[in-house]
N, C-alpha and C positions, 0 to 999 in steps of 0.2 A: 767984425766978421759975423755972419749970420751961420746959422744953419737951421738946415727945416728937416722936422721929423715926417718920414713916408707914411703915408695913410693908410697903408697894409698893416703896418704896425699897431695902427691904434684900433686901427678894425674888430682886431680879434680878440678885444675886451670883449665882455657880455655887459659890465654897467656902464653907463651914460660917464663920459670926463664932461669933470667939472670945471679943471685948465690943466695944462700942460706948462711947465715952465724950463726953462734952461740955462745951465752957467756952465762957462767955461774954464776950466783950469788953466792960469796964464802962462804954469812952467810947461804943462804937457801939449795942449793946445786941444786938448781932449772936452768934446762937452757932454756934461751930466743931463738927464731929461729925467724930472719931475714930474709924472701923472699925479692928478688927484682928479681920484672917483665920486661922483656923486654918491652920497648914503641913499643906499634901494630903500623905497618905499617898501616896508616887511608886507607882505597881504596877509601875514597873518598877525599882524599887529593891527591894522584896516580891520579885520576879520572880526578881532579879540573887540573893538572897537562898536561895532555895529554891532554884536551881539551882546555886549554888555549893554547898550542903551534898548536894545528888544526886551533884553531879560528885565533893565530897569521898568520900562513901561508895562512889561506884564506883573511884573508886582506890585508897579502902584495899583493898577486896574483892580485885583485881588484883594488887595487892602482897601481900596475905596469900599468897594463890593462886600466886604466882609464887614466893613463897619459900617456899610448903610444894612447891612442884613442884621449885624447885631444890635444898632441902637434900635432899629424897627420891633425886635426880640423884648429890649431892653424896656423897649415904650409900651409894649404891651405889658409885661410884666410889673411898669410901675400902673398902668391904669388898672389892672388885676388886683395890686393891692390898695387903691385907694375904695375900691368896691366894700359894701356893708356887709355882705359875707365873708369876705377876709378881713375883718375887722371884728370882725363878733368870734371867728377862727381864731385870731389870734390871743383875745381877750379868754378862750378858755385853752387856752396853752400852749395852742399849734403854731405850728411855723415859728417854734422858739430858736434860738439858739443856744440853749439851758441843753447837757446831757442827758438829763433826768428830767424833763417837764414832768408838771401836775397838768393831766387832761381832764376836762369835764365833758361829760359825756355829748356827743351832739345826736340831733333826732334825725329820722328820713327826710325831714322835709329840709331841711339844712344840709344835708351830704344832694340835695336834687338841686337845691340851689347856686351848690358853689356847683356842678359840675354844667348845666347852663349858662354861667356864666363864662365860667372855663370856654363855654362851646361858643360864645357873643363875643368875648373877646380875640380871642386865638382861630382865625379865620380858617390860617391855611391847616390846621389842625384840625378842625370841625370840615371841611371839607375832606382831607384823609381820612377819616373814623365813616362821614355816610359813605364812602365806597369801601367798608370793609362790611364782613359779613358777623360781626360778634352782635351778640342778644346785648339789652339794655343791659343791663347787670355789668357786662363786660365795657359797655361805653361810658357807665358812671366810674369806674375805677381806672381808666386809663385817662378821662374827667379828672380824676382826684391824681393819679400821678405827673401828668401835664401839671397839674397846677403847684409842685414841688412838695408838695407830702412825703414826709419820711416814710421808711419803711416802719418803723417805730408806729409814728402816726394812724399811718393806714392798717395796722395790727389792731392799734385800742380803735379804731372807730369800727373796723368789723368783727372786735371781740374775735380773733384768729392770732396766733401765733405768729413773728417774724418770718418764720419759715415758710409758715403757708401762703404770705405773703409773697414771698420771694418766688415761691413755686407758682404762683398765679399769674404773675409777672413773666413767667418763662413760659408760658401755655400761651398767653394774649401773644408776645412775643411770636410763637409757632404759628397762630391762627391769623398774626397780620403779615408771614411771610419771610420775617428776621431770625427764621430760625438759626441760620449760618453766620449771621452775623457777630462777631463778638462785643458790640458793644451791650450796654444792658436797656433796657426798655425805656430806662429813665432818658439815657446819654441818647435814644434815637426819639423821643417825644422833642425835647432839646433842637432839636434839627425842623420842625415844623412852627 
């Protein structure tokens, strides 16, 4: 014996049947009906989906981009130290990594050298400094902190106090525009 379920009935699901099936009880004569619903595609599972693969690809993007910007950083700074001025710099104590180096004193024409060089190798950074308005003075020391001189360092080479250091560093900082910004003159030369 058959029976058929009315189409009104199954109408008025919202999800998609996936079958219907039916048995009959042989003592009652009664028949039982089985829907099963298809599992709803979630949209927001689709959602969760495509946005994790956007977010994937903009991070790779970021991280390519970051590490072709930093080995770029990275290639200048090794060719910076393969330079005869940072090797004559290092040989009188700078760029140590000793707490306490012994400095030997260096002359003008050595502090004019390394900060030229600074400005041959470090393109987008010599290009930054000609469109700011600091006097020479102020483009050989920000020359010299580009080029990773401690604060230590740049004390003994212009015979000034760390401090006044530091205070010089916050002046260039105000005259190239960083005044609001928190990072320090060193961490925004870093970015060029």
């Amino acid at each position: 014996m058959n029976d058929t379920i009315k189409p009104a009935i199954v109408f008025h699901l919202q999800e998609p049947i996936e079958s219907i099936t039916a048995t009959r009880d042989t003592v009652t004569g009664t028949f039982y009906y089985q829907i099963q619903i298809e599992e709803p595609k979630s949209p927001t599972t689709q959602k969760l989906l495509v946005n994790g693969i956007i977010a994937l690809v903009i991070i790779l993007c970021l991280w390519l981009f970051t590490r072709k910007r930093y080995s770029k950083k990275a290639s200048s700074y090794n060719q910076f130290k393969q330079t005869d001025i940072y090797k004559l710099m290092r040989e009188k104590g700078y760029y140590s990594a000793h707490k306490k180096p012994v400095f030997e004193a260096i002359n003008e024409q050595e502090t004019n050298e390394l900060s030229e060089t600074v400005l041959q190798i470090f393109a987008s950074f010599s290009d930054f400094l000609k469109k700011s308005d600091l006097n020479e003075k102020d483009l050989q020391f920000c020359c010299l902190v580009k080029s990773r001189l401690t604060t230590l360092e740049l004390s003994e080479i212009y015979c000034v106090s760390q401090s006044a250091i530091f205070k010089r560093k916050q002046k260039i900082k105000e005259l190239l525009g960083f005044k609001s910004d928190k990072r320090t003159l060193d961490a925004i030369f870093e970015g060029f």
